[in-house]
N, C-alpha and C positions, 0 to 999 in steps of 0.2 A: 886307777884314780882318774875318772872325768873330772876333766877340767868347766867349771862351772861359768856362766855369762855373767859376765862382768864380778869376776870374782876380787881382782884389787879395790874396788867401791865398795861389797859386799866385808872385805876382811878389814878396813875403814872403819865402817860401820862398826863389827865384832868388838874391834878396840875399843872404838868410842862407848858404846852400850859396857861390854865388859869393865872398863874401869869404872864406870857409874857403877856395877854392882858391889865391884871388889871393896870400893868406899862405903856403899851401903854397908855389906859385911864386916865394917871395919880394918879393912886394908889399906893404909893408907902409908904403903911404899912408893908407889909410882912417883918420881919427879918429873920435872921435863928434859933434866940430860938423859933419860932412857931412853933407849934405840927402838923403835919398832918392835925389832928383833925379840929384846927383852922382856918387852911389854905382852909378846904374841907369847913365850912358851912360861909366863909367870901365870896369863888369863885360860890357858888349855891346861895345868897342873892345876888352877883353881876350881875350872869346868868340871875337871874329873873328878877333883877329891870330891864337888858338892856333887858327884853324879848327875850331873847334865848331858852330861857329852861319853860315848864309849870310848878308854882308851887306845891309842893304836898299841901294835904287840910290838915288844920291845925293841926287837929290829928295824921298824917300821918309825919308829920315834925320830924323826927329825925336823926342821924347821920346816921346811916346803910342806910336812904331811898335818905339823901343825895349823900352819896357818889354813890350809883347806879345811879343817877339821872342823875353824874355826867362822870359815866363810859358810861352810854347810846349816852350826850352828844358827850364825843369824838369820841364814836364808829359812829357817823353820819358825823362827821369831817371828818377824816381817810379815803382817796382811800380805795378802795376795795381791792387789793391787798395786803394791809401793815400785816404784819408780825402779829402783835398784832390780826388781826383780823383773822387769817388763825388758832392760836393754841389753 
């Protein structure tokens, strides 16, 4: 797993966009006592089941493989241009 440039701004980002969809989709669990944490492996279970995103193998499932998974995600989102993806 490469670690990606400025991957904590870019997994930010994931969250922030991801819960915009999840509401789009009608999700509308997120409060604001959820951790980061929970927020990251509820938006990578929702990536997968809409098949956005490839699962990791079973073994390979854990928070750290999540959140990359997830900063990969937006980094394919993002214009080329954006800020996030230049530093």
């Amino acid at each position: 797993m490469k670690k990606l440039k400025n991957e904590a701004g870019l997994l930010k980002k994931a969250i922030e966009i991801g819960e915009r969809y999840a509401n789009n989709l009608g999700y509308n669990k997120f409060s604001p006592t959820d951790s980061a944490n929970q927020k990251v492996e509820a938006l990578y279970r929702l990536l997968v089941h809409q098949k956005m995103i490839q699962p990791l193998a079973s073994d390979q499932e854990n928070l750290l493989n999540m959140k990359h998974k997830l900063a990969l995600w937006i980094a394919k989102q993002l214009p080329e241009n954006h800020p996030l993806l230049k530093e």
